[in-house]
C-alpha positions as a Markdown table, in Angstrom:
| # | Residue | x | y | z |
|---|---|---|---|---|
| 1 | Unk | 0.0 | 0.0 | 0.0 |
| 2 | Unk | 1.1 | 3.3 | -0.5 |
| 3 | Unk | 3.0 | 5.7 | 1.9 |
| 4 | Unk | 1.9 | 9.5 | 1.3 |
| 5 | Unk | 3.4 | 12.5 | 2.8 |
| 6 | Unk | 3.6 | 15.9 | 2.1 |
| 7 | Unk | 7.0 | 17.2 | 2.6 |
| 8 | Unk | 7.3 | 20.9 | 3.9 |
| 9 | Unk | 10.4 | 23.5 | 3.5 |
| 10 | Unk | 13.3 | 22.4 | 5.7 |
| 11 | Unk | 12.4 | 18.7 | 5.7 |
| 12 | Unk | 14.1 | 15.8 | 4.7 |
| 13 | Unk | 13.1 | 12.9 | 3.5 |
| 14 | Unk | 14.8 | 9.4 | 2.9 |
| 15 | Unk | 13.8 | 7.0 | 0.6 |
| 16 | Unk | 15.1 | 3.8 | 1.2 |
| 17 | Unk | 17.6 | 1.9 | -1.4 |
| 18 | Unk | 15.5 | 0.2 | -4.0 |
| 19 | Unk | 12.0 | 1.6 | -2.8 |
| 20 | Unk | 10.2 | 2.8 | -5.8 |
| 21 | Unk | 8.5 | 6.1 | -5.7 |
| 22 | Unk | 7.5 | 9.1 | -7.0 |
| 23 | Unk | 7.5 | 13.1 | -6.0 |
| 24 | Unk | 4.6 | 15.6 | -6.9 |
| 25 | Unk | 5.8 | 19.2 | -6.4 |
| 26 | Unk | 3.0 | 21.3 | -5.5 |
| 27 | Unk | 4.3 | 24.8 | -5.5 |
| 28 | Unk | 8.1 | 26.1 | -7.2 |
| 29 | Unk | 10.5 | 23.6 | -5.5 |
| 30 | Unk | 14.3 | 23.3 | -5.6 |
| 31 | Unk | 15.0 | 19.9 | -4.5 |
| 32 | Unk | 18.8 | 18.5 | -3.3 |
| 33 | Unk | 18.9 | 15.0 | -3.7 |
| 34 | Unk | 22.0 | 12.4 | -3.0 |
| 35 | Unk | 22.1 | 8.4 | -4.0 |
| 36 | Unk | 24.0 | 7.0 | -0.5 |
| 37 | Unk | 25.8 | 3.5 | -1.4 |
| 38 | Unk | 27.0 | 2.2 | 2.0 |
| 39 | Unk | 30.4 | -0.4 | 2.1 |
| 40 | Unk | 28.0 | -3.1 | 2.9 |
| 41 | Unk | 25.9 | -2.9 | -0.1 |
| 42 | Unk | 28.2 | -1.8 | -2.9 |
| 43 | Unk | 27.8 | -5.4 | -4.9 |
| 44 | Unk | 24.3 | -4.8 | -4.7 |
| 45 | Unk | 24.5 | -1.0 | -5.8 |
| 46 | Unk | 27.2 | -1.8 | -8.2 |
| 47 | Unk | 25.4 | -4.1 | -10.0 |
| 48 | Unk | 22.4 | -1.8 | -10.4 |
| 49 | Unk | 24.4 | 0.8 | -11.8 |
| 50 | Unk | 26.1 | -1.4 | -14.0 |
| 51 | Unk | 23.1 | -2.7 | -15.9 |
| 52 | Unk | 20.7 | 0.6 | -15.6 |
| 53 | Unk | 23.6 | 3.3 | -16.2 |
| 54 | Unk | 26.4 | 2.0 | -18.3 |
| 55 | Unk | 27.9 | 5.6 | -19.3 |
| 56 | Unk | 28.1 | 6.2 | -15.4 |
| 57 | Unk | 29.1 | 3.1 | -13.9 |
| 58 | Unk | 32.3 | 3.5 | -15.8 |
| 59 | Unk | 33.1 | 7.1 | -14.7 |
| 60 | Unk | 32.4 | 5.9 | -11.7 |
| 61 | Unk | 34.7 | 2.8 | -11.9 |
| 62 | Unk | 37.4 | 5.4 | -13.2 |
| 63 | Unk | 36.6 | 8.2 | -9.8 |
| 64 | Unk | 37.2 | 4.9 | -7.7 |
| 65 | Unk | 40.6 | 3.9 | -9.0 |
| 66 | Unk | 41.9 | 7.2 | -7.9 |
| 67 | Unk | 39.5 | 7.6 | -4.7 |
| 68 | Unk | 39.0 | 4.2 | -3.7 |
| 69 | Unk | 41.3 | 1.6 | -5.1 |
| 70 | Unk | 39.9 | -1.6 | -3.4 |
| 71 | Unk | 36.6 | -0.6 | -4.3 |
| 72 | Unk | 37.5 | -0.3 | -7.6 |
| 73 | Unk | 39.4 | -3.4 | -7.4 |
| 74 | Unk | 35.8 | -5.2 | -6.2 |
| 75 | Unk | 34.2 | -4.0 | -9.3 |
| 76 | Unk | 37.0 | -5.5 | -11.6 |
| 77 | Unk | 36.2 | -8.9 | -9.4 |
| 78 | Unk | 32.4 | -8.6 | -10.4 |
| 79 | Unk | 32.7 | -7.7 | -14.1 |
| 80 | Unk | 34.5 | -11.3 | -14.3 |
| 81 | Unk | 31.5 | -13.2 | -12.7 |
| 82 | Unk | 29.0 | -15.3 | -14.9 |
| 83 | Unk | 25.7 | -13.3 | -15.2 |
| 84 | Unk | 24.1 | -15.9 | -12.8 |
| 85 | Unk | 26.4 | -15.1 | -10.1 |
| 86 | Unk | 26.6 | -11.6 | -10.3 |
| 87 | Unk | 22.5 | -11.7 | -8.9 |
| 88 | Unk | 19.6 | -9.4 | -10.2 |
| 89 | Unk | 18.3 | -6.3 | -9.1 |
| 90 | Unk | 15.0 | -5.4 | -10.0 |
| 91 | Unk | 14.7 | -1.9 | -8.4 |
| 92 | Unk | 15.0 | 1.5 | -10.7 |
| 93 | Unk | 18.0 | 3.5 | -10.1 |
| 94 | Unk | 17.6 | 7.7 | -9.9 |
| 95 | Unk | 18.3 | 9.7 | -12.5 |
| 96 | Unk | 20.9 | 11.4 | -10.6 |
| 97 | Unk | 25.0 | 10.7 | -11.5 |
| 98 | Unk | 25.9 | 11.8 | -8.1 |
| 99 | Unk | 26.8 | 9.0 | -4.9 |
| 100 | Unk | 27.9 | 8.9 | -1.9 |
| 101 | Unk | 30.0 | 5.6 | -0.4 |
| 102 | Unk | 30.2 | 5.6 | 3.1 |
């Protein structure tokens, strides 16, 4: 079912990894939004990206080299698994190019 809100100036609001959803503005609205990929979950995230945003998945692989060499290192590792064991993902990624690892 559902989960409604209306979201007022100064609130945030977190949408879970993978939760679908969708935003109505009701008035002008600037909106600030950030994709948060936590250690724990970057196979997961990783192979989202990979499969829904090509282009970005490999400016991303090429930021992580420099920034964060054993991540980078893990993606290398997944690229070379059989489809079967790299898992599927059905959830829609955002439209944004911008993430956060933590």
């Amino acid at each position: 079912r559902p989960l409604t809100l209306v979201q007022t100036a100064g609130e945030t609001v977190y949408v879970p990894g993978g939760w679908w959803h969708c935003v109505l503005n009701l008035d002008v609205t600037v909106a600030v939004t950030q994709n948060l990929c936590p250690r724990s979950s970057f196979d997961s995230v990783w192979r989202r990206v990979v499969k829904s945003r090509p282009k970005m998945s490999k400016r991303l692989a090429e930021r992580l080299a420099v920034d964060e060499p054993l991540l980078h290192q893990r993606t290398v590792e997944l690229a070379k698994l059989p489809p079967e064991e790299k898992g599927g993902d059905s959830s829609s990624s955002s439209s944004s190019s911008s993430w956060f690892l933590l």
